[in-house]
C-alpha positions in Angstrom: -13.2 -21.6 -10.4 -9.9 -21.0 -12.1 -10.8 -17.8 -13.0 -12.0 -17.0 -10.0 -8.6 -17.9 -8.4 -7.0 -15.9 -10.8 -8.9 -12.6 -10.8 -8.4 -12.4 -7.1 -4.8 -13.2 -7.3 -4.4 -10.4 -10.1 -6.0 -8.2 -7.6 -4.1 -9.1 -4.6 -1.1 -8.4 -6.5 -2.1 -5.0 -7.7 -3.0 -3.7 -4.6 0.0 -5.0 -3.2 2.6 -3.3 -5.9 0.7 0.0 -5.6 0.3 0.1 -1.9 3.8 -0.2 -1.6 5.2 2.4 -4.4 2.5 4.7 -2.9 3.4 4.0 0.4 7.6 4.8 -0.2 6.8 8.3 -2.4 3.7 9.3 0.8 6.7 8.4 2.9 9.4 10.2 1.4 7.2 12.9 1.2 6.2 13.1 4.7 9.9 12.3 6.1 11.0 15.6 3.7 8.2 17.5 5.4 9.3 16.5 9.0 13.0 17.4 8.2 12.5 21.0 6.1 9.7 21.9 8.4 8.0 22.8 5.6 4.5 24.1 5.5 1.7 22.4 3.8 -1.8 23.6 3.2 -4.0 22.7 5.8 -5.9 20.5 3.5 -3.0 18.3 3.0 -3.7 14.8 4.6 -0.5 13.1 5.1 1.0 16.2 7.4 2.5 15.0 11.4 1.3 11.9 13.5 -2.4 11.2 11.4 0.3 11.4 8.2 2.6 8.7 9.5 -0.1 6.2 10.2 -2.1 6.7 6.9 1.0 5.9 5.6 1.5 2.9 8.0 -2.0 2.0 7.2 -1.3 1.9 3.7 1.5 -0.4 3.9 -0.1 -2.7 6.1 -2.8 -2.9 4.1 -0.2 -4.1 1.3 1.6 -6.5 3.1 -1.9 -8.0 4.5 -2.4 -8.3 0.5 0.9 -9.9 -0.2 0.5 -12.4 2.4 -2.9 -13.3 1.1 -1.8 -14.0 -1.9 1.1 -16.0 -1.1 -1.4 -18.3 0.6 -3.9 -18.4 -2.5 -3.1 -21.4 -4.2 -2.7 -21.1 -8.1 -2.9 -23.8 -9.9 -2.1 -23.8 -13.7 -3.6 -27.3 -14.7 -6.9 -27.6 -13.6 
């Protein structure tokens, strides 16, 4: 059970940290696209509106995470 606890912790966290440092770099990256105008390959995913909410997806995703695992009760001496 402790492990269990754990593992899913550890995972919650991960997807949290990385959903978030992905999340600011697709961002920047999309906010330096909207301002230079410049033009991406058509096979680029993260270009205009669908961009922005990937992106927005991706954070709430992460925060969902985070919250989840602030509720998940660790417990170090069972």
């Amino acid at each position: 059970m402790k492990g269990s606890r754990r593992a899913r912790y550890s995972a919650l966290f991960w997807v949290t940290e990385w959903g978030m440092k992905l999340g600011d770099v697709l961002f920047a990256v999309w906010l330096i696209q909207l301002i230079t105008q410049f033009e991406v390959h058509n096979s680029y995913p993260f270009v205009g509106l669908k961009g922005w909410v990937f992106i927005f997806l991706l954070y709430a995703t992460a925060l969902i995470c985070e919250f989840l695992r602030k509720k998940l009760p660790i417990q170090n001496n069972d």
